[in-house]
N, C-alpha and C positions, 0 to 999 in steps of 0.2 A: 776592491772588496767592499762590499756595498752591510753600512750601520745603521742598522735603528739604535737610537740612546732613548730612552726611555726618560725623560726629565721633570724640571719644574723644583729644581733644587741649586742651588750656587755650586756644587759640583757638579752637576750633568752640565751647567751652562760653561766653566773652566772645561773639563774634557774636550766637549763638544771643539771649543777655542784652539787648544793643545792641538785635537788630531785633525782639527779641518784644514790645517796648515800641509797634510800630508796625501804626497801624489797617490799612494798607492792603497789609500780609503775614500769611500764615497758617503758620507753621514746624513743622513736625517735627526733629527730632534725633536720628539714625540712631548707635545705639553694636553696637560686633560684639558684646559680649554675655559678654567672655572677663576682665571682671574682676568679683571676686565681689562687692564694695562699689563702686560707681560712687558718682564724686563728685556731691551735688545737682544737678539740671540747672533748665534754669527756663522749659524749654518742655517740650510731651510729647516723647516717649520711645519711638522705637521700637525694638526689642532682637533683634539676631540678623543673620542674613547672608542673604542675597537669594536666592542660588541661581545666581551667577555673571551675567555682562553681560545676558543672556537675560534672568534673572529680576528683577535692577531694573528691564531697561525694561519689563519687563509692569508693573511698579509702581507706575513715573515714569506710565505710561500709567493704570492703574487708579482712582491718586487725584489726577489730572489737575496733577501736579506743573508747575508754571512753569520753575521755576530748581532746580538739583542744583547745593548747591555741596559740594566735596570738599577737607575740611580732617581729615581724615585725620592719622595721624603718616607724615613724612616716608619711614619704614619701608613700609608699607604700599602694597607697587611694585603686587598685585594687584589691590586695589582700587581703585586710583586708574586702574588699566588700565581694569576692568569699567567704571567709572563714566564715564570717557570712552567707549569703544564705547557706553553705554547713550542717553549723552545727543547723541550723532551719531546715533545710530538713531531716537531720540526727535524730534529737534531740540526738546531745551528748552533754556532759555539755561543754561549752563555754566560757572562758576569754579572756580578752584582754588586757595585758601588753604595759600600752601607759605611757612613761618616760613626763613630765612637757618638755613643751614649755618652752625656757627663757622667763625672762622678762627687760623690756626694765628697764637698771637703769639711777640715776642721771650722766650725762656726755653722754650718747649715743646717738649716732647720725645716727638715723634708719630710710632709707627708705623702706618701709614695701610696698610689692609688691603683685600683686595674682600668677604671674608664672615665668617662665625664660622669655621669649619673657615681661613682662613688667619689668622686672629686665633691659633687654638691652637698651631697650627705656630711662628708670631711668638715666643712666649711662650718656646721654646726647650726642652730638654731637661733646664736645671738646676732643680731643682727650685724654687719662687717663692712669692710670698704675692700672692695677685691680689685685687684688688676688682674684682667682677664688677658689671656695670650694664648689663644686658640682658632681654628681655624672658622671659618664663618658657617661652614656646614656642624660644627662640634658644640654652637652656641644654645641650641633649643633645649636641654637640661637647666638651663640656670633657671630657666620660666618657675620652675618648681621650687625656689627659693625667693623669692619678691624681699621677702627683707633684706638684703643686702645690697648694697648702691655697688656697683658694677662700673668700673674700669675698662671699656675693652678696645684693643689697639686690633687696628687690620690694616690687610693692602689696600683692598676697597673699602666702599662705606657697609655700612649692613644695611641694606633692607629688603624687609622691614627691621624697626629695631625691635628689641626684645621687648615682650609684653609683661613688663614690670615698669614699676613706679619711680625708679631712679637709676637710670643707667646715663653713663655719656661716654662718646665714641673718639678716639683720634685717629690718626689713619696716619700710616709709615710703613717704611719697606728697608729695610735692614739694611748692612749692618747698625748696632745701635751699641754706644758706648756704655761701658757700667758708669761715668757720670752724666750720661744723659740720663738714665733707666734711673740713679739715685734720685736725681733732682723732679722728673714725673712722679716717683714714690711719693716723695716728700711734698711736693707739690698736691696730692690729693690724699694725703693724710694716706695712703695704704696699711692698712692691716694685716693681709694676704696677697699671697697672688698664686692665680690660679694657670698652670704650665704642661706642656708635652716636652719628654726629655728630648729632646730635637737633637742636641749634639750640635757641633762644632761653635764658629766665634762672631756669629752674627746676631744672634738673639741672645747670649749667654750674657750678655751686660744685666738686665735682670735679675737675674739667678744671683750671678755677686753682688749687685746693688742690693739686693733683699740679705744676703749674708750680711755683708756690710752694718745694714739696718737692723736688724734682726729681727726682721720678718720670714716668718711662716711661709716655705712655696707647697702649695699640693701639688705634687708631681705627678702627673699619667703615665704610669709605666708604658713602655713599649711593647707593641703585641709582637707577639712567635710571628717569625718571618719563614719562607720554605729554607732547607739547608741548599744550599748551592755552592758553587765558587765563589769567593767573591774577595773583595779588598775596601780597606779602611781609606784610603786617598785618591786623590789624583796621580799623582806621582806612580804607587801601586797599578792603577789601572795602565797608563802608560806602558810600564814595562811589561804589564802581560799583554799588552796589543806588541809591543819589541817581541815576542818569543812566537809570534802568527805570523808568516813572514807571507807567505800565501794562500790565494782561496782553498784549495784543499783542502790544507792544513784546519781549516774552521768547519769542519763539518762533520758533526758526529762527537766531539769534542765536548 
């Protein structure tokens, strides 16, 4: 039975791991192509963007795909859209690998936003020290705040970097402990930090390092994702691949 996984997430690349161990699936692992060191993977690898719902389902159709699962980052409203119309169009079976949103605990101090542009606004007009923890395509709104000396952590480098007057850059790739994430706060004086709710325990060191601190996160709410099937883990995903026992069985589904 032949899987596209849809990835570029520490859960599609665990799945991916799980089921490539199994005779009776054939996986691909789809990454969008927009990081320039991708972590090992441990199935092949296919690299780049499809050409919108159209173009995965010629795909899903060409290499007579089974099952599309879409474990995406929780960010990624577009392709999780495409990939539902692809697999309705298709009728191959369908899941959707969506990890838990945090939630807000006692001590957090969350301004909860709808995008980057009302992230910036948030931030206010006096000037701030922000740790930025966003993705590198998410960064061109800060441009519109110059006052604020900028923090921003990525996989790669930016560039270009941002066309503001004080910004500095470090570069890391998760996971990151809450006393790493405190002693960086601490270390640049943080007044804020600027966050997408990502979910799970790879970048959440921040989030409690800022509780901890008690600092301010403006948090980018999560956009509306399509309704489908879908599950919270790996574990979850596993057992509903356990209940597919053959091609058939996955089609239409």
């Amino acid at each position: 039975m032949r899987v596209l996984i849809l990835g570029g997430t520490t859960e599609a690349r665990l799945l991916a791991q799980r089921l490539g161990t199994r005779s009776d699936l054939q996986l691909t692992l789809s990454l969008a192509g927009r990081t320039m060191r991708p972590a090992p993977q441990p199935v092949p690898v296919r690299s780049g963007g499809f050409g919108g719902a159209d173009g995965l389902a010629a795909y899903l159709s060409a290499e007579r795909i089974a099952v599309l699962v879409d474990a995406t980052h929780p960010y990624a409203a577009q392709m999780s859209a495409n990939a539902a119309r692809a697999a309705e169009k298709t009728g191959v079976g369908f899941l959707a690998l969506r990890r838990p949103a945090w939630e807000r605990a006692a001590g957090d101090r969350w301004n909860e936003v709808g995008d980057v542009n009302e992230a910036v606004d948030a931030l206010g007009r006096a000037p701030q020290r922000v740790f930025v923890a966003l993705g590198r395509k998410d960064l061109a709104p800060l441009a519109r705040a110059p006052q604020h000396h900028y923090l921003v952590r990525s996989v790669d480098p930016i560039d270009p970097p941002l066309p503001v007057p004080n910004a500095c850059y470090v570069t890391g790739r998760g996971p990151f402990t809450e006393n790493e994430d405190r002693a960086l706060l601490v270390a640049h004086r943080i007044d804020a930090v600027l966050a997408k709710n990502s979910g799970g325990q790879a970048t959440y060191g921040k989030i409690a390092a800022a509780r901890t601190l008690g600092i301010v996160v403006v948090m980018v709410r999560r956009p509306d994702l399509p309704e489908v099937a879908s599950v919270a883990t790996v574990e979850e995903a596993i057992a509903w691949f356990d209940h597919r026992r053959t091609p058939s069985a996955d089609r239409g589904v």
